[in-house]
Each structure stands twice: as structure tokens, then as C-alpha cells.
C-alpha positions in Angstrom: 81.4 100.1 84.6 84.4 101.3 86.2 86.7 99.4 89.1 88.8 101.0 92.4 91.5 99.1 94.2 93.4 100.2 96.7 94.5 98.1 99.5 96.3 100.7 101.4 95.6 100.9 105.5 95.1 104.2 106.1 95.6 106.0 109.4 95.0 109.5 108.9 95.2 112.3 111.6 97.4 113.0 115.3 99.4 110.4 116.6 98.3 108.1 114.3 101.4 105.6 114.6 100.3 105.1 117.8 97.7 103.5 116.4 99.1 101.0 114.6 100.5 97.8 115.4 103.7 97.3 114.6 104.4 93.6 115.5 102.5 92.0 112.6 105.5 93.3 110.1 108.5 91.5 112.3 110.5 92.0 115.1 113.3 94.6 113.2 112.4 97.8 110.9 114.2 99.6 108.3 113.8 102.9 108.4 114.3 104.9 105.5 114.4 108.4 105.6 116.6 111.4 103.4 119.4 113.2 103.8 118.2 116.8 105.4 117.3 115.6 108.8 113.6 116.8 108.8 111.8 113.6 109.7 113.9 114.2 112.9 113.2 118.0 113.3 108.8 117.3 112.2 109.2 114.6 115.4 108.3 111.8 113.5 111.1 109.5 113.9 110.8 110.3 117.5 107.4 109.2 117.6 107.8 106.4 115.7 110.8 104.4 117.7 108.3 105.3 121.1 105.9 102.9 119.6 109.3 100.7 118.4 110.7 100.3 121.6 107.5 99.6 123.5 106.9 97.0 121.2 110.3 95.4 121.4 110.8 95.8 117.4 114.5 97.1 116.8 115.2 99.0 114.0 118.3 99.9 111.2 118.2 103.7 109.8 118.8 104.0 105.7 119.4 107.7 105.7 120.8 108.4 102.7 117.7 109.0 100.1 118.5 112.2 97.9 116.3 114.3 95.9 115.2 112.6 92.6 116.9 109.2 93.9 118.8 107.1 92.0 118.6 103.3 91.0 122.4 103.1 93.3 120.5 104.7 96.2 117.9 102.0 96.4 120.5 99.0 95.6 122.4 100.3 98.6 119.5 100.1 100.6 118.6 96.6 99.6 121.5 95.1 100.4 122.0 96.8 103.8 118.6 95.3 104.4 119.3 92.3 104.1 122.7 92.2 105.6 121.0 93.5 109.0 118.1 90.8 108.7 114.9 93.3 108.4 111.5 92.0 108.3 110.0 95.4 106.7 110.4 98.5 105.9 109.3 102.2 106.8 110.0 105.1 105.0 109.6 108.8 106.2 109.6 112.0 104.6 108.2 113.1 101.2 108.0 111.0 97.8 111.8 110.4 97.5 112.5 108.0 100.7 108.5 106.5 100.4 109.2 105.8 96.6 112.9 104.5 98.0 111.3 102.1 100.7 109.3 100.8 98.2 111.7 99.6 96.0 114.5 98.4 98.8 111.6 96.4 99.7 111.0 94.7 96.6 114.8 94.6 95.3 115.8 93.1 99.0 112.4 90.5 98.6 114.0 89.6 95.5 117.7 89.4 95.6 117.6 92.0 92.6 119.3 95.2 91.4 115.8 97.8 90.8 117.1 98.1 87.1 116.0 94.1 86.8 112.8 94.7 88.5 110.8 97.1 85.9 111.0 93.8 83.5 109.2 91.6 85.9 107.0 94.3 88.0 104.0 92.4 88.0 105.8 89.3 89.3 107.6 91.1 92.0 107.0 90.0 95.7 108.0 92.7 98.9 108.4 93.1 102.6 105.9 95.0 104.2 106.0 98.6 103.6 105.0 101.3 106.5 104.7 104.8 104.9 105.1 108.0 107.4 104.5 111.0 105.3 106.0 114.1 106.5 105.3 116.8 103.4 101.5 116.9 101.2 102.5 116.5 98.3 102.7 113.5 96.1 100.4 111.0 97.8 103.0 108.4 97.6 101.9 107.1 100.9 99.0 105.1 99.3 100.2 104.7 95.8 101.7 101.5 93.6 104.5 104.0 92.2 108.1 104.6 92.9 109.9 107.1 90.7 113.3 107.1 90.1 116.3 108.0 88.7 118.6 105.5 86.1 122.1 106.0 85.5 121.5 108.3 82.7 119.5 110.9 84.2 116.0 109.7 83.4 113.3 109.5 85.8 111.2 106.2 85.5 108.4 105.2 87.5 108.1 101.6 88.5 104.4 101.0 89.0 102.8 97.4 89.9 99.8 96.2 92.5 102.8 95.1 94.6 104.6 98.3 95.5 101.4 99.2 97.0 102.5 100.4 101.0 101.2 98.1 103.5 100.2 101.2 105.8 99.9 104.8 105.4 100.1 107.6 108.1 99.4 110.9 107.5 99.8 112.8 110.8 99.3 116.5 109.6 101.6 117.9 112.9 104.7 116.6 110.9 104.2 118.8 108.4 104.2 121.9 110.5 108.0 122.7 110.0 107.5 122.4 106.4 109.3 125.4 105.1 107.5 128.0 102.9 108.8 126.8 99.2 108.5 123.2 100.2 105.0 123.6 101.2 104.1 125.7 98.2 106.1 122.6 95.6 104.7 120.0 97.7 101.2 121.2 97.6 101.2 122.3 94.2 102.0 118.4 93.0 99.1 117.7 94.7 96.9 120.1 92.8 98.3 118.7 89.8 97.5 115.2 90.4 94.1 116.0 91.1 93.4 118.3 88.3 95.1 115.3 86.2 93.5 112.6 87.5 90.3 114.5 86.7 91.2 115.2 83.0 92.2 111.8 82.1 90.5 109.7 80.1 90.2 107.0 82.5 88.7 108.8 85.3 85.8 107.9 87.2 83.1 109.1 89.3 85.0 107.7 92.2 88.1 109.5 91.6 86.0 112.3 90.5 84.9 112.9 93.9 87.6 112.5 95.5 89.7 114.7 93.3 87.7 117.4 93.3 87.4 117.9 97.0 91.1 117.5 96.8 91.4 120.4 95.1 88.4 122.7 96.9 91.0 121.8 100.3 94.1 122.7 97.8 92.2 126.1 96.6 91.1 126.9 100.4 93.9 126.2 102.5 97.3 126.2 100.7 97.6 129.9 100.2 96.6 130.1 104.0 99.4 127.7 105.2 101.8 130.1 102.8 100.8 132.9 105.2 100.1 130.9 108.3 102.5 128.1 108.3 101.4 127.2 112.3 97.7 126.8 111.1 97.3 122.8 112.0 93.7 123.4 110.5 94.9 124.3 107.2 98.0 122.1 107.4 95.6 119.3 107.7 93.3 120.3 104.8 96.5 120.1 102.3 97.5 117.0 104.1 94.2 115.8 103.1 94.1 116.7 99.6 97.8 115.3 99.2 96.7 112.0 100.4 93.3 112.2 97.8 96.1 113.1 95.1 97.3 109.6 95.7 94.2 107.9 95.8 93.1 109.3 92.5 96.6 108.8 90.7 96.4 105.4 91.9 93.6 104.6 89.8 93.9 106.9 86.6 97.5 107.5 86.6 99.0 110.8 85.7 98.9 112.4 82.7 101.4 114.2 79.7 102.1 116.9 82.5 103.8 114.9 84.5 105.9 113.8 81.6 106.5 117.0 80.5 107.7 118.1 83.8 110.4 114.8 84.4 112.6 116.6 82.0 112.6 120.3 83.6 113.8 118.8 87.2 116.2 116.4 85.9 118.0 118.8 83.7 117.5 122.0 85.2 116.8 121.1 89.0 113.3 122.7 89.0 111.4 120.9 91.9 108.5 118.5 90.7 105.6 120.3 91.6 106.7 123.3 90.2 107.8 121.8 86.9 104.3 120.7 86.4 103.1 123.8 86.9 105.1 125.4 84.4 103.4 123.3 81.9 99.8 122.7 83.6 97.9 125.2 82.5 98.9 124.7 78.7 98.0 121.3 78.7 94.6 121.7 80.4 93.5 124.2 78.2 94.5 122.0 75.0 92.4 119.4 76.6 89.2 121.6 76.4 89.1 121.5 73.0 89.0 117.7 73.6 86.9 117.1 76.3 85.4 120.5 77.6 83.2 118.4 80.6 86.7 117.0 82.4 88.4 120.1 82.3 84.9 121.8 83.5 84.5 119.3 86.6 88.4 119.9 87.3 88.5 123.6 87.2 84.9 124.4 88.4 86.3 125.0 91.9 88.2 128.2 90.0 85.7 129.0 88.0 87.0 127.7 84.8 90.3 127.3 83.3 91.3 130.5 83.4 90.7 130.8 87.2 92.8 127.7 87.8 95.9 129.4 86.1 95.3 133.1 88.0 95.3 130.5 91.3 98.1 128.9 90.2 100.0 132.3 89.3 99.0 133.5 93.0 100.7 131.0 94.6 103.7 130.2 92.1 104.8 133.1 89.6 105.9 131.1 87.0 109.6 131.9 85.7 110.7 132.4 82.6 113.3 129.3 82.2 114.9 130.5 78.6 115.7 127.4 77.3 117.3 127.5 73.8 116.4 125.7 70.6 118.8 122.6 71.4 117.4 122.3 75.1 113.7 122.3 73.9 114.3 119.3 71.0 116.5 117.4 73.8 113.9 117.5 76.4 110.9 116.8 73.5 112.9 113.6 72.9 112.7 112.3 76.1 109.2 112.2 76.1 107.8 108.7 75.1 104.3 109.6 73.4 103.3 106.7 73.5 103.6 106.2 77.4 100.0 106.1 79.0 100.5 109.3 80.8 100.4 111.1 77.0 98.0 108.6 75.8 95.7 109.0 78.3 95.4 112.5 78.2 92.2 114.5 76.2 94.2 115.4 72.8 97.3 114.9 70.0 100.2 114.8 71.4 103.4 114.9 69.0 106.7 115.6 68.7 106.0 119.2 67.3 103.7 119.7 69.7 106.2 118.6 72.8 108.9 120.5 71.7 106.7 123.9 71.1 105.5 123.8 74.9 109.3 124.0 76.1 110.1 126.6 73.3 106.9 128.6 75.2 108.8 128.2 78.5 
């Protein structure tokens, strides 16, 4: 027996905000965006106050979502929600401003500060949330997550039913001006939420399928974007894959490599999908000693393990990050092992254990 829920609209492919209609949400949006100014560059916010304005809906811009955002970030934006009387919310860009709009959303619904929120999650109501991603990456578009940072430098993910976006587009032509190391980060999350979501031990054969043509688009097209970056074909097939990512994650979660990688970018900067991979391969091959048919099924589009890691290595030469004794045990203790992305991964996972993967780094 196995369940899927997801009650995500999707609208997946060109010009797809025209397509939706913006007037059941309310008559003013707030638009959340980050700081670089790509959402304007990709044409999305462009396309997206067309449809505004023909509609009549006016609109407030948040623009001030950083990388890895923090808990002050989304408070900000709660309040200036409310103060300028929105009736939902729209976020565009990658994972940081939809994670963001998810939580203004809830925090401005509630009269709360986010920090108060991860108490009561499952009792949490929200405005409607529009999601307009503009990178392939981490799916957030059609996920119940939003990651972020707390005053200490810790990235928690806040994950109920009720963060779930209202609507998702995915208009591949927005990701055309991705630049070459965005594209390669962004799409290698992607490959590791689907390898993950595969591995863990609450997959199904739903997420099965999905995952694993995820990651035949992921293996076929992302080292043709790298070279071809104007290929709307290939954009779309990792724009694809990204979007499965979430779908799969949304059921089975991720898994200790995602944990593992938390640390890396909040101490050393190291973007997200790249700090999984420095850990990826390591973990998947530990959980074929566990459970040989998941990692099979995940890998079998490389030919094994091993193939996964020379693809991986194609695309992203891993570095060698030097972290000392100290570093290592400080970023093993971060790691709660008893969190269900550790838990639900094929294997033992202990302290010893943690701490030896960042010593291998």
C-alpha cells in the first residue's frame, strides 16, 4: 500500500502564466523575488504584471530574498504584506524567494514571527501561494518545504501540507539566461533529489517512476545545456526533471545527503547542489550494502554506482575543501541523526560515521 498527495496546480511549459487566472487569489499580489535582478533579466516579471494589469490585480514587490534566507528576511516580508493589504503571494526565482513566499504567506496569515511557526506547522493556515520558477533546480515550486536560515546559522526546513504552493509555473524560456555555474548547481540538486528520493526507504513505485525519468532528462540534457546554454530543448528537459525532483521529495523527503550538505553551504558558502554532491556518491554507495535494488533502480540510468559518480565528476570536479579536525567534529554535530532525512536513508548513521565523511572531504 503506498499513498501520493500533491495538490499542486501545475502549468508546465511557454507562456504558461498566461494561462492562469489570476483573479481567484484577490485583487493585489505580492511579489517576491531576490536580490540579483534575474527574474527581471529571464522576462518573467515582465510577463507576469502583462497578465496583472489586464486583470486589474495590482501588485507590491518584496525584493530583498538573499541566498540561504534568513528567518529576519521572511518576518520583513510578512509584515510588509500585511501593511500593503495583499491577498496572496507570488514568488519568482529559484528555491530562496519560493521557499520565502511560502513562509511570508503563512507568518502574514498568522500574525507570527516564522521562528513561532515550526511549533505549530501542521496548524498553520496561508494566503495563496503562486510559484514562477525561474532556475531547475530544487523543485520547490510544487513542494510543502521552505528552508531557511535561524539566527544562528542553521538551515531548517519548515515542512507541512499547508505550505504546499497553490500554483506552479514552470516556463522553461526563463531559464535561458541561467548562467553556466547556476545551471550546473541548480541542476545538480535536482539529480540529487531524485537519486535520493529513489534510495529512501519510503519510496514508492510512483516516485519511482517519476524519479527515474527525472534523472534519464538530468543524464541527457544537463551536460548539453552546459555546452549549449540557448538549447530551449534541453533547457526544458532539466526544467522537467527539476519539477519531478519536487514531486518525488514531496512524498519521500530527502535523505542524510541533504543533511550532510546544510553544513558545507552555511559554513563555507558552497552552493546547495554542489554540497550534495560532494557527499552523494559516498552515501549511495554505503546504501548498497543496505539495500542494493534502490540504489540499482536509481543508478541504472549510469550503469551502476560507479557510473553515477564518473557523471557526476563530468559535470562537477569535486574540490578538495581541506577541512581540519575541528571543522569536521563541528559540522558532524550539527547533524541531528535522528531527523528523518538520516533515518530514512538505507544504513547506520552515527556520529563517527558523520564526522569521517567530512574528514574525507
Amino acid at each position: 500500500m503506498f499513498s501520493y498527495f500533491n495538490p499542486v496546480d501545475l502549468r508546465f511549459g511557454e507562456n504558461a502564466v498566461s494561462n492562469v487566472d489570476f483573479t481567484l487569489y484577490g485583487k493585489k499580489a505580492f511579489i517576491v523575488t531576490g536580490r540579483s535582478g534575474s527574474a527581471k533579466k529571464n522576462n518573467a516579471i515582465k510577463d507576469l504584471l502583462s497578465v496583472l494589469d489586464a486583470k486589474g490585480i495590482s501588485h507590491e514587490f518584496f525584493s530583498e530574498v538573499e541566498e540561504n534566507p534568513s528567518f529576519e528576511t521572511v518576518d520583513r516580508g510578512a509584515e510588509l504584506f500585511k501593511a500593503k493589504h495583499c491577498d496572496f503571494a507570488v514568488g519568482i526565482g529559484g528555491g530562496s524567494p519560493m521557499d520565502v513566499a511560502k513562509a511570508i504567506s503563512a507568518g502574514a496569515k498568522m500574525g507570527k514571527k516564522v521562528a513561532d511557526l515550526y511549533a505549530i506547522k501542521d496548524s498553520i493556515s496561508c494566503y495563496p501561494v503562486i510559484e514562477i520558477t525561474t532556475t531547475s533546480g530544487t523543485g520547490s515550486e510544487v513542494t510543502q518545504y521552505s528552508v531557511l536560515t535561524s539566527p544562528d546559522d542553521k538551515k531548517l526546513g519548515l515542512r507541512t501540507n499547508k505550505l504546499f504552493p497553490t500554483v506552479a509555473i514552470v516556463d522553461p524560456r526563463y531559464t535561458l539566461t541561467m548562467p553556466a555555474d547556476v545551471t550546473i548547481s541548480t541542476g545538480l540538486d535536482a539529480l540529487s533529489q531524485l537519486v535520493e528520493s529513489v534510495i529512501s526507504k519510503i519510496s514508492t513505485p510512483l516516485t519511482d517512476v517519476i524519479a527515474v525519468k527525472g534523472i534519464e532528462l538530468i543524464k541527457m540534457s544537463l551536460p548539453e545545456v552546459v555546452k549549449k546554454a540557448s538549447s530551449l530543448e534541453h533547457r526544458s528537459n532539466v526544467a522537467m526533471a527539476a519539477t519531478f525532483s519536487g514531486l518525488t521529495i514531496s512524498q519521500t523527503g530527502t535523505t542524510i545527503v541533504h543533511a550532510l550538505g546544510y553544513p558545507i553551504t552555511s559554513h563555507l558558502g558552497i552552493r546547495h547542489g554542489l554540497a550534495n554532491m560532494l557527499t552523494l556518491c559516498q552515501i549511495v554507495k554505503n546504501a548498497q550494502r543496505f539495500d542494493p535494488e534502490r540504489v540499482k533502480i536509481a543508478t541504472a540510468p549510469f550503469g551502476g554506482a560507479n557510473g553515477l559518480c564518473e557523471f557526476i565528476d563530468s559535470v562537477y570536479p569535486k574540490p578538495k575543501l581541506k577541512l581540519s579536525e575541528k571543522d569536521a567534529e563541528i559540522f558532524a554535530r550539527e547533524i541531528d541523526l535522528k531527523a528523518g532525512q538520516v533515518l530514512n536513508t538505507p544504513g547506520n548513521y552515527d556520529f563517527g560515521f558523520v564526522k569521517e565523511i567530512y574528514r574525507s572531504l
